[in-house]
C-alpha positions as CSV (number, residue, x, y, z in Angstrom):
1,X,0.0,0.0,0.0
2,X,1.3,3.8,-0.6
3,X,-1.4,5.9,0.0
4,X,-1.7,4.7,4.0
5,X,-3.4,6.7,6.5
6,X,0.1,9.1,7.3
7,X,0.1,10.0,3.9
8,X,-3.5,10.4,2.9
9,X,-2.9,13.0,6.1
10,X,-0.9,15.8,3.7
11,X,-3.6,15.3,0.9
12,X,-6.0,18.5,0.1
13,X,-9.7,17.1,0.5
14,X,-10.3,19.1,-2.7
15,X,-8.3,16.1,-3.9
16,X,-9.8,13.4,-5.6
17,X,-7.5,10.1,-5.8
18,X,-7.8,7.5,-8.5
19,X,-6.3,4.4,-7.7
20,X,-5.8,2.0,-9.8
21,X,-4.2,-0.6,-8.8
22,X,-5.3,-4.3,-8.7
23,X,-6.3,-6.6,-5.9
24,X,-6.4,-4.4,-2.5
25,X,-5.4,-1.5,-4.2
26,X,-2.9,0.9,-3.4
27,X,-4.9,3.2,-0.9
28,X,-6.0,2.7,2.4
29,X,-9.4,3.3,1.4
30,X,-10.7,3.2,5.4
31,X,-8.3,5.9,6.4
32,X,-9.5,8.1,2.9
33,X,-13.3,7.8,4.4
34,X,-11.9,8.6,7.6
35,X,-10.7,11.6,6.6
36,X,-13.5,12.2,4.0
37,X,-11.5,12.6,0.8
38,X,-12.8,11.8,-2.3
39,X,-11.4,8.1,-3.7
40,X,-12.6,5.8,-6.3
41,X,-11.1,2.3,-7.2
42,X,-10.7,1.4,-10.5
43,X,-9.1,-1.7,-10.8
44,X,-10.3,-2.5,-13.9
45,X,-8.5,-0.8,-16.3
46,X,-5.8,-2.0,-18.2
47,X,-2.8,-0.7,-16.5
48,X,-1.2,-3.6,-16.8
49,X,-0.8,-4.3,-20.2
50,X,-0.8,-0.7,-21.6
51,X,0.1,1.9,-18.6
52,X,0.9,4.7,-21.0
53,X,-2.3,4.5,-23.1
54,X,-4.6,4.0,-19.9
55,X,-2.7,6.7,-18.7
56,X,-3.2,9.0,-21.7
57,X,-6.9,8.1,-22.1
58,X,-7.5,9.0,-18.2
59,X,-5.9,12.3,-18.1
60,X,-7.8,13.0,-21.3
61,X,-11.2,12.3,-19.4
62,X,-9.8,13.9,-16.5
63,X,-8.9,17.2,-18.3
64,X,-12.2,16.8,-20.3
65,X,-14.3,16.8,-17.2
66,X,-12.6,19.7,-15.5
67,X,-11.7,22.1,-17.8
C-alpha cells in the first residue's frame, strides 16, 4: 500500500485520488473515508498491459471533465 493513512494525512480534501491498482489496491481506502476525501477504485483498467495509453486516455477524461 502507498497511500496509507500518514500519507493520505498531507492530501487536500479538494483532492480526488484515482487508484488504480489491482487486488487491495494501493490506498487505504478506510483511512480516505476517515478523513473524508474523495477516492474511487478502478481496478479495472488496463494498466497492466498498456500503462501509457490507460494513462493518456485517463488524463484526457480527467482534463475533459474539468476544464
Amino acid at each position: 500500500m502507498i497511500l496509507n493513512g500518514q500519507v493520505l494525512r498531507r492530501v487536500k480534501k479538494t483532492a480526488w485520488i484515482f487508484d488504480l491498482a489491482s487486488a487491495q489496491g494501493g490506498a487505504d481506502r478506510q483511512a480516505a473515508e476517515a478523513l473524508d476525501l474523495n477516492l474511487t477504485a478502478l481496478p479495472g483498467l488496463p494498466g497492466r498491459f498498456s500503462p501509457e495509453t490507460s494513462a493518456e486516455i485517463l488524463a484526457d477524461y480527467i482534463c475533459s471533465v474539468l476544464l
